[in-house]
C-alpha positions as CSV (number, residue, x, y, z in Angstrom):
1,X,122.6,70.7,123.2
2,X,120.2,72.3,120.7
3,X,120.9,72.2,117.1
4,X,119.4,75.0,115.1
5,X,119.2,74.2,111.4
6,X,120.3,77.2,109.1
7,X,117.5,77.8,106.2
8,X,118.8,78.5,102.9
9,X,115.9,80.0,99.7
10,X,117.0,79.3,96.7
11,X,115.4,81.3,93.8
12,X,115.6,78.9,90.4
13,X,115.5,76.1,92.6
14,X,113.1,73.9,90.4
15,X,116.1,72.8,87.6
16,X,119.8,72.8,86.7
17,X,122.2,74.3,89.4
18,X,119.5,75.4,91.2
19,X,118.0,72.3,91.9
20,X,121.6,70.6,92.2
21,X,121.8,73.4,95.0
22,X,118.3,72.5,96.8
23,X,119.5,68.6,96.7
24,X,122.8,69.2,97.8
25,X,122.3,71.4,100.7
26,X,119.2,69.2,101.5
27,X,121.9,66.6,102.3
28,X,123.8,68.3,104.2
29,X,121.1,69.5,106.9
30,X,120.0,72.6,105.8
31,X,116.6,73.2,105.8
32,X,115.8,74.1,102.0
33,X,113.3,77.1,100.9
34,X,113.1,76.4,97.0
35,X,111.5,78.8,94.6
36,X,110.7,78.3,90.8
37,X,108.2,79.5,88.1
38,X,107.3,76.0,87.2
39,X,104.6,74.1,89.6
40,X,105.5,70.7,87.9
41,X,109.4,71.2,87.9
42,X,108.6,71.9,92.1
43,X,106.5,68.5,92.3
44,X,109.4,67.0,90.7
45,X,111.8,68.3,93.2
46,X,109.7,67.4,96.1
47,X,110.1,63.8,94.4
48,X,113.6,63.8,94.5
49,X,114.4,65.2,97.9
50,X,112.1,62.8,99.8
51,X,114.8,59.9,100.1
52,X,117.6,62.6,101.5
53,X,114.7,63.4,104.2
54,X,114.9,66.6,106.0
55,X,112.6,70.4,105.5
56,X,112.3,71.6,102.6
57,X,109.1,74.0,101.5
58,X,108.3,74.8,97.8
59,X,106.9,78.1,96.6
60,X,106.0,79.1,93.3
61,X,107.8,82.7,92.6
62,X,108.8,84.3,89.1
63,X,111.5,86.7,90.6
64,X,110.7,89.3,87.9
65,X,107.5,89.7,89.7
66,X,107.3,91.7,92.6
67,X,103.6,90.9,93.5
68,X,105.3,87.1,93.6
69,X,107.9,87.6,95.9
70,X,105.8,89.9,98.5
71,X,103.2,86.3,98.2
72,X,105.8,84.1,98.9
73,X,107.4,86.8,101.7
74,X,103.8,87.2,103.4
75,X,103.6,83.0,103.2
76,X,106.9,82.3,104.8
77,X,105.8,85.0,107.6
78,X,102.5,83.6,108.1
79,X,104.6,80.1,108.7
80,X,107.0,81.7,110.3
81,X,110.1,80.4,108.3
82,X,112.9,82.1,108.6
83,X,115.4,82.8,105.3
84,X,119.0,82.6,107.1
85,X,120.7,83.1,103.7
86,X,119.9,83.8,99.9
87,X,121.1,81.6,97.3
88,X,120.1,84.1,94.1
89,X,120.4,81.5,91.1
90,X,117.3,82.4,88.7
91,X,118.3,83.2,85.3
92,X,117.9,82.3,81.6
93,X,120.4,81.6,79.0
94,X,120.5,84.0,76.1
95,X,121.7,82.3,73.0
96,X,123.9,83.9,69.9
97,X,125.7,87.0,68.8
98,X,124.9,90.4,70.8
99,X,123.8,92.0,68.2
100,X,121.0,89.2,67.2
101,X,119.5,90.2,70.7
102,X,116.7,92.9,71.2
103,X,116.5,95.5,73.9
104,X,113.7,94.4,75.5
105,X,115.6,90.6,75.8
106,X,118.8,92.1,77.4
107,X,116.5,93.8,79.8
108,X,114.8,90.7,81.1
109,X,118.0,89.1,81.1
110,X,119.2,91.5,83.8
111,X,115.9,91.8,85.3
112,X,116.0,88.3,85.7
């Protein structure tokens, strides 16, 4: 019998629930696409997942970018990774009253 491994991307993979996400489903045989802004924050997840074993690939993206996520599209179809699902996590926390908060940082909120 074949086994075919389902490939999950996570976008805000490189820290809190999205890297809780990557680990986890890591563990449980998926193979693991993980996307974040941060290089280092990536390295450091790389670190972590080695001793769970399994595929997992690491792409620097910054979802609010659309020349980033047509890179990291072209790379995963020059390796010719599949995305079975979408695990859409990336996001910022936006701290204090509504009214404190400027236009421009509600936009980017949603953007993001």
């Amino acid at each position: 019998m074949i086994k075919e491994t389902c490939s999950v991307l996570i976008t805000g993979a490189s820290s809190g629930i999205g890297r809780a996400i990557s680990l986890r489903l890591l563990s449980s045989g998926f193979d693991v696409i993980a996307t974040g802004r941060s290089k280092e924050k990536l390295m450091r997840l790389s670190s972590e997942s080695r001793p769970i074993g399994g595929r997992i690939e690491l792409f620097e993206m910054d979802v609010r970018s659309l020349r980033s996520v047509k890179n990291v599209r072209t790379q995963l179809k020059e390796m010719n990774i599949r995305v079975d699902a979408l695990i859409n996590n990336a996001g910022f926390g936006l701290w204090g009253p509504i009214f404190h908060i400027n236009d421009e940082e509600i936009m980017d909120q949603f953007n993001t």
